[in-house]
C-alpha positions as a Markdown table, in Angstrom:
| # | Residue | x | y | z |
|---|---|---|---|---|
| 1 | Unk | 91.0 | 48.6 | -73.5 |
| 2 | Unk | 89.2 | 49.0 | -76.9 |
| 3 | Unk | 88.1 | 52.7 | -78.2 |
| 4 | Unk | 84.5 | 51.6 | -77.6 |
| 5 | Unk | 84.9 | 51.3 | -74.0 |
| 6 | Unk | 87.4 | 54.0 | -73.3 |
| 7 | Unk | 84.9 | 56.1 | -74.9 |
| 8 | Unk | 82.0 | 54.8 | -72.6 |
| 9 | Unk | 84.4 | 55.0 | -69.2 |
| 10 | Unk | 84.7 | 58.8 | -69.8 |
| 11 | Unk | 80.5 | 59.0 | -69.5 |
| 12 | Unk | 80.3 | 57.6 | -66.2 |
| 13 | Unk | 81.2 | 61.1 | -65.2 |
| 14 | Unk | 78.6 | 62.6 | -66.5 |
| 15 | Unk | 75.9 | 60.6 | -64.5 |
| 16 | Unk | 76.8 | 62.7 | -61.8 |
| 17 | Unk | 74.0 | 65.5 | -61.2 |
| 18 | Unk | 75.8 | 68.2 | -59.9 |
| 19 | Unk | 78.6 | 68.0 | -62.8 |
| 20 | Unk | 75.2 | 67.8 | -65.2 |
| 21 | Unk | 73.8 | 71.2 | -63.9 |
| 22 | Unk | 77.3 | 72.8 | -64.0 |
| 23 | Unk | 78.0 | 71.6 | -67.6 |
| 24 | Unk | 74.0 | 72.6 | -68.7 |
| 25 | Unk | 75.1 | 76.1 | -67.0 |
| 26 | Unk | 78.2 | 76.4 | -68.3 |
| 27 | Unk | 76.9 | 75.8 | -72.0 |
| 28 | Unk | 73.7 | 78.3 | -71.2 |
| 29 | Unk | 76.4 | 80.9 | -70.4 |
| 30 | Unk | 77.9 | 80.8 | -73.6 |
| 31 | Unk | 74.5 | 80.4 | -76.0 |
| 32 | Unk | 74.7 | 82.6 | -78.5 |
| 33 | Unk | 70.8 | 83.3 | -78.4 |
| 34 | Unk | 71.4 | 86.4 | -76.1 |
| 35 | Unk | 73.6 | 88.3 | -78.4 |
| 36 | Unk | 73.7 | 86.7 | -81.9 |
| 37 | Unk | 76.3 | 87.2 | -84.2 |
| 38 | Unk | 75.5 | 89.4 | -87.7 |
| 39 | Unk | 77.6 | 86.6 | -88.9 |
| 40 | Unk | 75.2 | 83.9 | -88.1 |
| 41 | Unk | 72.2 | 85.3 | -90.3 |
| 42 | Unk | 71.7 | 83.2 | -93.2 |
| 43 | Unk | 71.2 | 85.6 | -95.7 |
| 44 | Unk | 73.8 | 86.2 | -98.9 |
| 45 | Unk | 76.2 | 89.0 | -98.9 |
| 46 | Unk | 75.3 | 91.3 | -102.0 |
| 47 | Unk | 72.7 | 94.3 | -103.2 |
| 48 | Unk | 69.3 | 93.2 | -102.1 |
| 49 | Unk | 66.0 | 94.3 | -103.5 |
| 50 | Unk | 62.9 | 94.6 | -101.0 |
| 51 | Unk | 59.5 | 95.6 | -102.5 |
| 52 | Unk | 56.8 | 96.7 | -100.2 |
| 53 | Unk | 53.1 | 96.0 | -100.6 |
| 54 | Unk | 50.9 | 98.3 | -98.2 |
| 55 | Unk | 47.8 | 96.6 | -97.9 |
| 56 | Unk | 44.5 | 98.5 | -96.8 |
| 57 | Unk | 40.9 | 97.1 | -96.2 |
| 58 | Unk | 42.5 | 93.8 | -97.3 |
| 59 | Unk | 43.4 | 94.8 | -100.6 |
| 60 | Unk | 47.2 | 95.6 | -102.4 |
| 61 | Unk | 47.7 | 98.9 | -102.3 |
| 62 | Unk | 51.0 | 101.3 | -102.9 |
| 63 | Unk | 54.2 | 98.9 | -104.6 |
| 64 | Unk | 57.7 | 100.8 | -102.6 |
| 65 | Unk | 61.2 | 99.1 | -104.0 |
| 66 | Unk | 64.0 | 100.2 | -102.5 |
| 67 | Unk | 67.7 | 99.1 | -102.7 |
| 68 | Unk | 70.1 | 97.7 | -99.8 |
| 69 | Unk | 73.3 | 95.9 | -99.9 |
| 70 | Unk | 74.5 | 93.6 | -97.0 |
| 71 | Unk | 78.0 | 92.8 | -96.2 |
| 72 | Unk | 79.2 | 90.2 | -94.3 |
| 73 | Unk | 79.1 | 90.5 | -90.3 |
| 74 | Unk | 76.5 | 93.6 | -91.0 |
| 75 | Unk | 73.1 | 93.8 | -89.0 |
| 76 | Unk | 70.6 | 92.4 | -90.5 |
| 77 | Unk | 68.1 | 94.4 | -88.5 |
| 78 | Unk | 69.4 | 97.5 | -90.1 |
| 79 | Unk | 69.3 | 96.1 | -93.6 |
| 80 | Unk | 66.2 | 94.0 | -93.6 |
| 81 | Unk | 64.0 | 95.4 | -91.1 |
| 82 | Unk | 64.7 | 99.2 | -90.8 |
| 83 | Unk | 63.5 | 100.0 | -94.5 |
| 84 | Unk | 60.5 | 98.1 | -93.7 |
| 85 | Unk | 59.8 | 100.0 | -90.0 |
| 86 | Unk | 60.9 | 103.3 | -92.4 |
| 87 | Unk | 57.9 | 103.0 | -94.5 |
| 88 | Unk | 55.0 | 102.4 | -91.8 |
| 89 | Unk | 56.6 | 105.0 | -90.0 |
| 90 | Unk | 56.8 | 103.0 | -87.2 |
| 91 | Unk | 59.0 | 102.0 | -84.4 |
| 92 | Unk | 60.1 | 98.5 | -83.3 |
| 93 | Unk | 61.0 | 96.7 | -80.2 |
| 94 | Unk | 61.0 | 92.9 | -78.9 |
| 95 | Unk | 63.2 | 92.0 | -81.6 |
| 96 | Unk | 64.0 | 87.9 | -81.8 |
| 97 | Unk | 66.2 | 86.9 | -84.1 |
| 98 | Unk | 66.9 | 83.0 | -85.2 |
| 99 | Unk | 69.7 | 82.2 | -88.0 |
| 100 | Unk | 67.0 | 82.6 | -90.9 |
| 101 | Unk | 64.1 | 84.5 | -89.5 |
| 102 | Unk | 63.7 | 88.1 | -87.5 |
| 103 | Unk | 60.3 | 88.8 | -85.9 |
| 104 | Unk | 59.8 | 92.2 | -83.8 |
| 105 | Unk | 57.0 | 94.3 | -82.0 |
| 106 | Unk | 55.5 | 97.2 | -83.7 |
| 107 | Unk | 54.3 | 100.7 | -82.4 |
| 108 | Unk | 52.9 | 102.6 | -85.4 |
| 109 | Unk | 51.1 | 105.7 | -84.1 |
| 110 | Unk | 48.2 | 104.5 | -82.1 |
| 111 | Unk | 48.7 | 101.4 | -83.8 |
| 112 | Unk | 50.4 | 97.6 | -82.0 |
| 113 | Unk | 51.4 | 94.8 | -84.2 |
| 114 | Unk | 54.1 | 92.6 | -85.4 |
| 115 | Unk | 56.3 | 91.7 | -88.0 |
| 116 | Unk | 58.1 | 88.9 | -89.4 |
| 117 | Unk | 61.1 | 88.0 | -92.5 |
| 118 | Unk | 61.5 | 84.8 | -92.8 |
| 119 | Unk | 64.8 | 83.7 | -95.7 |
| 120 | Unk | 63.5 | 80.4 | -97.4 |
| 121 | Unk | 67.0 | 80.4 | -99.4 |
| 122 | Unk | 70.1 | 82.5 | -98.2 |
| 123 | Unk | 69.0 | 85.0 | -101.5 |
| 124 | Unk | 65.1 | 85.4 | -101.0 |
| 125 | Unk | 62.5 | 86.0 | -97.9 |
| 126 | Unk | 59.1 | 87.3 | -97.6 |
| 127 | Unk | 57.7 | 88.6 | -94.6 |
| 128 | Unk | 54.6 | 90.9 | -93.2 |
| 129 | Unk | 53.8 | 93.6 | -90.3 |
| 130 | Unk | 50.4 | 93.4 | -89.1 |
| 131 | Unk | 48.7 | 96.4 | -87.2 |
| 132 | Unk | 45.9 | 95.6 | -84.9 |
| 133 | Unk | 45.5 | 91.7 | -86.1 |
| 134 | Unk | 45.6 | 92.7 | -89.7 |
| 135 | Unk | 48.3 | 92.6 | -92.0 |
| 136 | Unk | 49.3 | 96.2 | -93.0 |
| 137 | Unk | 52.3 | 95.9 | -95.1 |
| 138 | Unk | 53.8 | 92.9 | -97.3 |
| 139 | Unk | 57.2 | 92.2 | -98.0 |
| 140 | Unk | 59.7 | 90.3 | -100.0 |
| 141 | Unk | 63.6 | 90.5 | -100.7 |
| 142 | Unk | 65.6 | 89.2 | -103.2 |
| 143 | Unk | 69.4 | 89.0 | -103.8 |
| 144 | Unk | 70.4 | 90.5 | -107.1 |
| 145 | Unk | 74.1 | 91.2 | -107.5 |
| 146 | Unk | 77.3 | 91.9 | -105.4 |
| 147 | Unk | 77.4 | 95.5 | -104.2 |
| 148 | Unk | 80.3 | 97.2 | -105.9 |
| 149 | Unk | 81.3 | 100.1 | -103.5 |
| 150 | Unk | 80.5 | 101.5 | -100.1 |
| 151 | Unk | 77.8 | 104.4 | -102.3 |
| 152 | Unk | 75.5 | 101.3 | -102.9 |
């Protein structure tokens, strides 16, 4: 029996229905969509920079920078998002979270919206929130250096 058709013997199994549906279930009980690891997010370990651009009546407004270092297996929520809900005051829910993008719900006040980072390299993102279909707050991170102690 060559390798080819050992290989090809072992799929006849798998036309069966009921051992498709148990292997689909199996597999959907052990995605890791439900409770992703810190691990998996694609961004670089290190001191991060994220600048903040309010934006009101469509225009730039108030520039915030603020400092933030990730280590490895950290929440990324708490690094990348929290400093952004921090400065709209605002509180978030509905998180979804891929390996290189998070995207949440936003209660600011009387105010509903969303927001959005999106990495485009494992040391850079951009992102916005926007409050009731307009976009309220810009923002953008950048990897700069490793952090150097558990003060930065």
């Amino acid at each position: 029996m060559t390798l080819l058709s050992r290989s090809t013997a072992h799929l006849s199994r798998w036309s069966n229905p009921v051992a498709a549906m148990m292997l689909i279930g199996a597999s959907a009980a052990f995605s890791t969509s439900a409770h992703a690891d810190p691990a998996d997010f694609q961004a670089m370990p290190g001191l991060w920079k994220i600048t903040l651009h309010t934006i009101k009546d469509g225009h730039a407004g108030a520039l915030t920078v603020k400092w933030k270092c990730f280590y490895d297996g950290a929440d990324p929520w708490t690094t990348f998002v929290d400093p952004v809900q921090s400065e709209a005051n605002c509180a978030r829910s509905g998180e979804h979270r891929t390996s290189t993008a998070l995207a949440w719900k936003t209660t600011c006040g009387a105010h509903a919206g969303h927001g959005r980072i999106a990495l485009d390299s494992p040391q850079h993102y951009t992102g916005e929130v926007a409050l009731d279909g307009q976009a309220s707050l810009q923002v953008e991170g950048q990897r700069y250096a490793a952090c150097t102690g558990p003060a930065d």
